[in-house]
C-alpha positions as CSV (number, residue, x, y, z in Angstrom):
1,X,-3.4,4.1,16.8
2,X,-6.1,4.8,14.5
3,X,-4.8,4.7,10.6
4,X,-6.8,6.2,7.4
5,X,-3.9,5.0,4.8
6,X,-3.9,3.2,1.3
7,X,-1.4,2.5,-0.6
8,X,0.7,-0.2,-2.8
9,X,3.1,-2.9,-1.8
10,X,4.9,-4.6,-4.4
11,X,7.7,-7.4,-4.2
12,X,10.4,-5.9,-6.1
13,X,11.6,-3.0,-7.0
14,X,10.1,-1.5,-10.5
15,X,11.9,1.1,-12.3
16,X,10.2,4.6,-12.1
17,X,8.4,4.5,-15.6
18,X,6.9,1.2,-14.0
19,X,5.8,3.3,-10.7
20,X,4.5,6.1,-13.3
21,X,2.8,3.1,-15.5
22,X,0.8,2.1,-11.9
23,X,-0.2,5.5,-10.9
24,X,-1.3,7.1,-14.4
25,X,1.2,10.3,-13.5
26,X,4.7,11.2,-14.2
27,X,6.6,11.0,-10.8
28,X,8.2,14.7,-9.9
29,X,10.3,14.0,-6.6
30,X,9.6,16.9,-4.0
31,X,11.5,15.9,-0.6
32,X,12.2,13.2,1.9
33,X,9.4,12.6,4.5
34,X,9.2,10.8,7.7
35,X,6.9,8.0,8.6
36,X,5.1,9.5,10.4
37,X,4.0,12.2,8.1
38,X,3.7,9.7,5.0
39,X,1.0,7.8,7.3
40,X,-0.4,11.3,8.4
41,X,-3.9,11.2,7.5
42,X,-3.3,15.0,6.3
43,X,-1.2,15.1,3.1
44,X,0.2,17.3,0.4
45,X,-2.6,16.6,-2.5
46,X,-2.0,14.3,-5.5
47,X,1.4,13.2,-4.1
48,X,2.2,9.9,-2.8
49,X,5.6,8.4,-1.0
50,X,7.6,5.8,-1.6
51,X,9.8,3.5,0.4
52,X,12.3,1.1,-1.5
53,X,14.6,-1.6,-1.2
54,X,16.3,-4.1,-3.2
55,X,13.4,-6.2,-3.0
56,X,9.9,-4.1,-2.9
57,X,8.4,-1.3,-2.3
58,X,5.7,0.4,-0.3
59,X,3.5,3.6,-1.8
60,X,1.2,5.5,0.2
61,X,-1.3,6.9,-1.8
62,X,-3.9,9.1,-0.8
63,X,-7.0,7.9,0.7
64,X,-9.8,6.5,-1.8
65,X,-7.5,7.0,-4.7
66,X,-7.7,3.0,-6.0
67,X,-5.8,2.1,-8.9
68,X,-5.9,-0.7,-11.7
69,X,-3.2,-3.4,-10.7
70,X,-4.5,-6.0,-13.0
71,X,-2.1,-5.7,-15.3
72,X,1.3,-5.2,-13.1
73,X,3.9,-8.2,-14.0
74,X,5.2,-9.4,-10.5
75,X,3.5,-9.6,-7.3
76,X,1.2,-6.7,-6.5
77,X,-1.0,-5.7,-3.1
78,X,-2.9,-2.7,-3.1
79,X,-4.7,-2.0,0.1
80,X,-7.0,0.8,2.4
81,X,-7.7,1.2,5.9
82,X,-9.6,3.5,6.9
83,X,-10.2,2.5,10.7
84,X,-12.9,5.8,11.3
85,X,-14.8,4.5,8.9
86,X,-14.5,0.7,9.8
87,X,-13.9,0.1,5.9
88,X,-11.0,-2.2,4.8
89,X,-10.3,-3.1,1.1
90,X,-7.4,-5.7,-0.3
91,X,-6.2,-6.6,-3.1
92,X,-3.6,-8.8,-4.6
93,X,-2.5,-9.8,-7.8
94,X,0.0,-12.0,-9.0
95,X,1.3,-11.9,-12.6
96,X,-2.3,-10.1,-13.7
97,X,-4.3,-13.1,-12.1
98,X,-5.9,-11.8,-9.1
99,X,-5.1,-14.4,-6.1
100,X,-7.0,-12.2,-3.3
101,X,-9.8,-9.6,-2.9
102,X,-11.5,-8.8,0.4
103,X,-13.3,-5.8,1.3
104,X,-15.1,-5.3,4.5
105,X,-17.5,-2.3,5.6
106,X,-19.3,-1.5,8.5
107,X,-19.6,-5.0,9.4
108,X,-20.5,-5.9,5.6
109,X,-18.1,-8.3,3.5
110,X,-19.5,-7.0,-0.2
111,X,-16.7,-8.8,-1.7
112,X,-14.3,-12.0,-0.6
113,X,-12.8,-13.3,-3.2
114,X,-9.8,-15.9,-3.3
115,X,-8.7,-17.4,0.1
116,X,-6.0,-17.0,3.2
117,X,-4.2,-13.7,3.8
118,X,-7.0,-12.6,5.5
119,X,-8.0,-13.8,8.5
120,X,-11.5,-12.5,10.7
121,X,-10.6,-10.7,13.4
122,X,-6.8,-10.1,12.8
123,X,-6.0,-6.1,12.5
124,X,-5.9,-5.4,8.6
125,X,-3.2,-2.7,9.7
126,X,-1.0,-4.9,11.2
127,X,-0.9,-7.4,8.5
128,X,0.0,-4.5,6.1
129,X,3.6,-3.8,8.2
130,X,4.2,-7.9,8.4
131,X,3.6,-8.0,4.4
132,X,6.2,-4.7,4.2
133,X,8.4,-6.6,6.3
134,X,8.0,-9.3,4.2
135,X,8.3,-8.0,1.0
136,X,11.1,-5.1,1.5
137,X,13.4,-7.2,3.8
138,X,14.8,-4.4,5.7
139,X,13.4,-5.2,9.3
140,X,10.2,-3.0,8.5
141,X,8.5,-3.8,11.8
142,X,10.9,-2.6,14.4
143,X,12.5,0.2,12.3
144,X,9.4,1.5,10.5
145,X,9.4,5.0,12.6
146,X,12.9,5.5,11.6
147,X,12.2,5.3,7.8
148,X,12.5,7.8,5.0
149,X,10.3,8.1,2.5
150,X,10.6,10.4,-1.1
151,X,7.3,12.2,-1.5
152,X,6.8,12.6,-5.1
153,X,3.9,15.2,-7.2
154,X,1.8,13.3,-9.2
């Protein structure tokens, strides 16, 4: 399965002035979704869904939409896949210090900064879901089709 997807995924779960701080836009709650259409390459515009637990939580944002991290107090990934383009970007901060940056495009590496996480050859994608997994504990990688996301208006 081909993905075009970006989003955020942070371990723990902020408070929705936080989530609002992140994204530069007051949060309006519209509906819940299904994972499959929050992953849909064809989205509602200037909305993005969320996925919480006790622990984290995942955003998808819309594709290209990159956001400034830096300052987030926790642990913080923000990533984008865009498999038709063969262009992958990572990021991830911890406590403001950035511990991780990797983009790849078309076969170029324009910026590889901080080490491990990524490894060559392994499917960005798939390392995405383990790190949800991960950081949401709610058995992410054999449930994630029967999630429910809220879809909120930026």
């Amino acid at each position: 399965m081909e993905f075009n997807i970006a989003g955020i995924l942070i371990k723990r779960k902020p408070v929705e002035t936080s989530l609002e701080s992140i994204l530069g836009n007051k949060l309006t709650f519209c509906r819940e979704i299904d994972f499959e259409e929050a992953t849909s390459s064809y989205r509602d515009e200037n909305t993005v869904d969320i996925l919480q637990t006790q622990t984290g939580t995942l955003i998808i944002t819309e594709l290209g939409q990159v956001y400034d991290i830096s300052n987030f107090d926790g642990e913080i990934i923000q990533f984008m896949i865009s498999d038709i383009s063969d262009t992958y970007y990572f990021e991830k901060y911890i406590n403001g210090n950035l511990d991780r940056k990797y983009i790849y495009s078309q076969g170029e590496i324009p910026e590889n900064k901080g080490k491990g996480i990524i490894k060559e050859d392994e499917d960005m994608m798939d390392l995405i879901w383990e790190l949800t997994d991960v950081y949401l504990q709610n058995n992410f990688l054999k449930t994630m089709f029967e999630k429910r996301f809220k879809r909120y208006k930026l």
